[in-house]
N, C-alpha and C positions, 0 to 999 in steps of 0.2 A: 780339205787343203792338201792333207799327205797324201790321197790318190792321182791329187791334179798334179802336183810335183812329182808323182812317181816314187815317191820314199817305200824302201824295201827293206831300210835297217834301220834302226833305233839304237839310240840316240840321235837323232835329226837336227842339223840347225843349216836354215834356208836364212840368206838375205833376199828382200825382195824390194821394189823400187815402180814407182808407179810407172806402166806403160808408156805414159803421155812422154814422161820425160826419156825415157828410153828410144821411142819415137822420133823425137824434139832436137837431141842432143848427142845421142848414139851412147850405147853402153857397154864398149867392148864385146864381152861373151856373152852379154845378159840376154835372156831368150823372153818373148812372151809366152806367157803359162797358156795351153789350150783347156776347156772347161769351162768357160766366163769365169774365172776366180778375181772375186770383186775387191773394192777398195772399202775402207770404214766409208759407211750410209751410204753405199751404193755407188761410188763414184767409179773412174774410172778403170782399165784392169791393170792386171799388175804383171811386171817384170821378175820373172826370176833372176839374180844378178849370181850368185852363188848357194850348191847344195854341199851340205856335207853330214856323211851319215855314217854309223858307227860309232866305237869308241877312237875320241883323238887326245891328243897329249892338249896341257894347255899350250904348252908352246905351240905346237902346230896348230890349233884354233886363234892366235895371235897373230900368227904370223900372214895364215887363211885372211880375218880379218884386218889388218894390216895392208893386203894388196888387194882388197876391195876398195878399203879406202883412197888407196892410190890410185887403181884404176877408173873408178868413177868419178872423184875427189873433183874434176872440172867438169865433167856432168854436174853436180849438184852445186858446183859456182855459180856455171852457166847457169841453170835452171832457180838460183834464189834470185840472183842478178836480174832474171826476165821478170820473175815474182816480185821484187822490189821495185823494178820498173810500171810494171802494172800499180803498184799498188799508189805507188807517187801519180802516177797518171790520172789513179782513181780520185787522188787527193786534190789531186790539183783541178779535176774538172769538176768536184766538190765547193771547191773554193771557188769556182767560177760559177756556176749555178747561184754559190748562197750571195756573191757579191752584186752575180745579176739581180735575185729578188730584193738582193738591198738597196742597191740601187732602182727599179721598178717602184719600190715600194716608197722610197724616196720622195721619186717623181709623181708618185699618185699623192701624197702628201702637198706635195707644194703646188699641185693642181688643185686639192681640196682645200687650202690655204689663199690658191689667187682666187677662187670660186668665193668662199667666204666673204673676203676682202671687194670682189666686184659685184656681190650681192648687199655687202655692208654701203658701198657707196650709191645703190642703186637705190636701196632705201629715204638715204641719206638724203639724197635727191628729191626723191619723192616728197619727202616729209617738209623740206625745203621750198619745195611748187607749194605744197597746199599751203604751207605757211604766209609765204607771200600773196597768195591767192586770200586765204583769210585778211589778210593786213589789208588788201587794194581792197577788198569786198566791206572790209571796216570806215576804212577811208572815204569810200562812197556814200556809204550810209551818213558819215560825220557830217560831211559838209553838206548833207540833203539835210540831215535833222538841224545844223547850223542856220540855212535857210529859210528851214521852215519856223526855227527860235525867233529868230529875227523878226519876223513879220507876224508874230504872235504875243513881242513885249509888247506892254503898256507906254504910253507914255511918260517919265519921268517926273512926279511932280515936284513943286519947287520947294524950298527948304521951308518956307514961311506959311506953307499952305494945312490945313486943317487934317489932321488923321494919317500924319505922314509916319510911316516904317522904315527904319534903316536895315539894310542887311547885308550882311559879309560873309559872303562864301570863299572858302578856303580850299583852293584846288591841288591837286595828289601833286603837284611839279611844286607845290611852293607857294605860289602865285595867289596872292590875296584880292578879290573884287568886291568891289563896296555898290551900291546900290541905291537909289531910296524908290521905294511905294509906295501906295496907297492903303491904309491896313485894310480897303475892301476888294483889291485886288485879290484874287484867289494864288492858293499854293501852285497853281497851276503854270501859272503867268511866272512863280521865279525857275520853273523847269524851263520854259522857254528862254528865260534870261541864260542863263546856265548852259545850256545846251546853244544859243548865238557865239560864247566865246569862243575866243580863239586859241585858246591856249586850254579848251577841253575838249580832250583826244582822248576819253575813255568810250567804250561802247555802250552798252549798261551800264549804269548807275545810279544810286540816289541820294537824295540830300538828308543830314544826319545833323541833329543836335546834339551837345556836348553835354551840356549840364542844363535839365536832366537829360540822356538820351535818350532819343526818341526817334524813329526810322518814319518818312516821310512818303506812304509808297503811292500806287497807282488811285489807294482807296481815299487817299487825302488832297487830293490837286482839286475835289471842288469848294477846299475847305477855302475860307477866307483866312489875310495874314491872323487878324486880329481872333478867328475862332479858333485858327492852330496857335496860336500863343506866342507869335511870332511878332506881336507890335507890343510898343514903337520898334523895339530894335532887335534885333536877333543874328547870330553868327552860327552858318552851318558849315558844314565841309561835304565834300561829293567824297562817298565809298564807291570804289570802281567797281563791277562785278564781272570783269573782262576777267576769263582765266590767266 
């Protein structure tokens, strides 16, 4: 550095000031040093602004430094003023970047939100078709098994006739039906009773005794009333097995 400045007497003292701003802003007498003499981590070169070499009083190095100050004192205004400017510049299109991706990210949110939401209702829908589609494919069935109940009871016999069964089935709505048979009509014949009414809207089900309990299913309809235990009289209820 003292052969780049030329120093030929000792005690030395240089001001020196980065090139750029020297450049930028002008610096009175300040000369650029020849030698590549670098800045800290290699930046840009440097200015010499003032050398002074030899012994000097303090006053005269005060007074030296002193009209450095003054001389370049709006050089280095100038040059924080442009530095503070950059630096708000740098802030502010910080601030605009991070408001962009918050905003962006926002929008991808409430994208991901109406997606959910028009995915949620598509479902909705869905589950809504088959359901009704279940219901009208039940309904079908009903009044087909309604039909074919109908045309499967027995005749009713009369109250005074010989080996008569009464029965009352108690259906899921409330709805109490009474009956009478024949005790050698089969269990068969009151599934068909059961299944003509009109007020039985279950799908599956089967008829169920109280006391004792006792589940009446496919393997007992060719029982007779009087072998299932059902005469003279008996009171079942229909358990639905519709989900």
């Amino acid at each position: 550095l003292a052969r780049s400045l030329g120093v030929t007497r000792y005690p030395a003292i240089a001001v020196l000031t980065s090139e750029s701003i020297v450049r930028d802003y002008g610096g009175g007498g300040a000369g650029v040093l020849q030698g590549g003499v670098q800045g800290h981590g290699g930046g840009s070169g440097m200015a010499l602004v003032v050398l002074s070499q030899g012994e000097v009083s303090a006053e005269a190095l005060t007074s030296l430094l002193r009209g450095v100050v003054e001389e370049s004192g709006a050089m280095l205004v100038a040059a924080r003023a442009e530095q503070q400017e950059r630096e708000n510049s740098r802030r502010i299109r910080e601030e605009q970047e991070r408001d962009f991706a918050a905003a962006l990210e926002e929008d991808r949110r409430r994208d991901r939100e109406r997606q959910a939401v028009a995915e949620e209702e598509r479902r909705a829908e869905e589950e809504e078709e088959r359901r009704a589609r279940r219901e009208e494919e039940k309904r079908i069935e009903v009044e087909r098994r309604r039909s074919r109940g109908s045309a499967g009871v027995p005749l009713e016999p009369g109250k005074a006739e010989e080996g008569v069964c009464v029965v009352m089935v108690r259906l899921p709505c409330g709805t109490r039906r009474q009956r009478r048979f024949r005790e050698s009509d089969v269990v068969g014949a009151l599934y068909h009773y059961v299944d003509s009414l009109e007020e039985n809207t279950a799908g599956a089900y089967k008829l169920v005794t109280n006391f004792p309990t006792r589940v009446f299913g496919q393997e007992d309809k060719e029982l007779t009333l009087k072998e299932a235990g059902l005469a003279p009289q008996a009171a079942l209820f229909l358990q639905s097995e519709d989900d």
